[in-house]
C-alpha positions, 0 to 999 in steps of 0.5 A, a space after each residue: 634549300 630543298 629538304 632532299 638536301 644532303 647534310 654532313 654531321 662531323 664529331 663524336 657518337 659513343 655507346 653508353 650507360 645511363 644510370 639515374 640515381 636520388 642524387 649525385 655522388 657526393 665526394 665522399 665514401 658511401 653507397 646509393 641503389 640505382 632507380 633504374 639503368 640501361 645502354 643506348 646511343 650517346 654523342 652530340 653528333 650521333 643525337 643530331 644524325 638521329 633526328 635529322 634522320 627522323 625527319 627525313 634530311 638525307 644525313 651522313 654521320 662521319 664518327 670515330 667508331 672502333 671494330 669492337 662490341 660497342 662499335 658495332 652495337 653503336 652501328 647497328 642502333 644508329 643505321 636501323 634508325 636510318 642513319 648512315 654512319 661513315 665510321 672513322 677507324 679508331 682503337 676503341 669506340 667512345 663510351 661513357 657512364 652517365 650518372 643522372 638525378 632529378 633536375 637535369 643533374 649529370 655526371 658525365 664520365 668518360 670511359 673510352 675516348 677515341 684514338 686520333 683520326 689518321 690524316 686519310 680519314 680527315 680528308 675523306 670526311 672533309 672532302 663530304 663536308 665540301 660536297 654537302 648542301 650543309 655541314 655541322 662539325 661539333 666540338 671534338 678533335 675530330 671536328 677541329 681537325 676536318 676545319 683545318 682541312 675543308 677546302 674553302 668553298 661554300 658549304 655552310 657550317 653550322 656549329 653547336 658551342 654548347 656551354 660555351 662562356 664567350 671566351 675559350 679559345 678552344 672554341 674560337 676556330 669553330 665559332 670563326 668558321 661557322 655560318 650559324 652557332 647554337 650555345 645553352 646558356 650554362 656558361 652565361 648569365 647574359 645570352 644576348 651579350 654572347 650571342 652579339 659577341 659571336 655574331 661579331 665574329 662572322 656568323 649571321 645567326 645565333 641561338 641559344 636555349 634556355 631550358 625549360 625557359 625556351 630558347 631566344 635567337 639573334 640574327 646579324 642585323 639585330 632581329 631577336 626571336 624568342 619560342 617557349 619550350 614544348 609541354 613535354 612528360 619529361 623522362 630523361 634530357 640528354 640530348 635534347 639540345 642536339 634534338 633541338 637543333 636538328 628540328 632547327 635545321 630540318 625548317 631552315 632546309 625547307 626555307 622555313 623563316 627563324 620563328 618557324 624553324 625555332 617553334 620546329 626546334 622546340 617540337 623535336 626537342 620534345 621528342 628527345 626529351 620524353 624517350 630514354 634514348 636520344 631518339 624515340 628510334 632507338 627505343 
């Protein structure tokens, strides 16, 4: 595919505040100074939508964002970044509070979450998941609804499982309808096991990362690929997995070959991890 290619991204982009602390809250009655907190673009999709952005892809963001303060802030950061929101009306924009430490630590805590999609919306977003050149539908109510709803044609769907554990049944119809799967390997201790497991489930790639480890793939005929992580200062992780796969996607729409577009991978996951915000853009 040629990088003028058109990509869909489907799913959730949130207004958030990160708050990074010594350690987490522990469960009992105490109190802790904050080393520093601030507001930025959150949401898996929206992290994905940036760094396809920065690298060029022509990418529509289809998100459930409310009329409100936090809905237009969200809009405003994401379309100076060069992304085009397709925003899905909704009662209130989502919006978390990230507890984070040293270590990669979080707390995730979901303030606002967003009212379901009407049935117009989802047709309107599926009916450009049909029309893209590529397509990634994240996990989200959102996202299971435009599955359902996609006509059966040939976009290619790619899916991001997260700390997927080979066995949550929320996850088996995005698994079941993707052309490739991206996973961390929070939820397992075997990540070839699991990537083998959802290849058998109709995919023909699966990559998982690692952390600072890196990240390993598999394709369909048993082929394994291995990229160490890039040399990063690192200042805050949130979305570096997103970021990853965005690099990932940005080579294979170039025709670059697997290794190529993982070694891609761990260069834009580096540009996630050395900013505060999801994409140095926001900054």
């Amino acid at each position: 595919m040629p990088s003028s290619s058109r990509v869909v991204v489907c799913g959730p982009a949130s207004w958030n505040q990160l708050i990074e602390l010594d350690r987490l809250p522990e469960p009992v009655p105490h109190m802790q100074f904050a080393r520093r907190a601030w507001h930025t673009v959150g949401g898996t999709s929206a992290g994905k939508a940036l760094h396809l952005a920065g690298l060029g892809i022509d990418v529509r963001l289809w998100a459930p964002v409310g009329d409100d303060e936090d809905g237009a802030r969200l809009r405003e950061r994401l379309e100076r970044a060069g992304v085009v929101v397709e925003a899905i009306a909704s009662e209130q924009t989502e919006r978390h509070v990230n507890l984070m430490a040293d270590g990669g630590g979080r707390v995730s805590l979901y303030v606002t979450t967003p009212s379901t999609p009407s049935a117009a919306a989802v047709q309107e977003a599926s009916t450009a998941v049909a029309a893209a050149d590529l397509a990634v539908i994240d996990l989200s109510e959102l996202g299971r609804m435009v599955l359902e709803a996609v006509p059966a044609r040939g976009t290619p769907l790619w899916m991001d499982l997260h700390d997927y554990d080979g066995s949550s049944s929320f996850h088996e119809p995005f698994l079941r309808s993707a052309a490739g799967v991206f996973m961390n390997d929070d939820g397992t201790e075997d990540p070839w096991g699991l990537m083998a497991s959802c290849l058998d489930r109709g995919p023909v790639l699966a990559v998982c990362t690692l952390g600072a480890k890196g990240a390993i793939a598999l394709e369909a005929d048993g082929t394994r690929h291995e990229v160490a992580a890039a040399p990063a200062t690192v200042v805050d992780t949130n979305g570096a997995g997103d970021a990853f796969m965005a690099g990932f996607l940005a080579a294979r729409l170039r025709t670059e070959p697997v290794e190529v577009a993982l070694r891609a991978a761990a260069d834009q996951a580096r540009l996630a991890i050395e900013t505060e915000h999801l994409h140095p853009a926001l900054g």
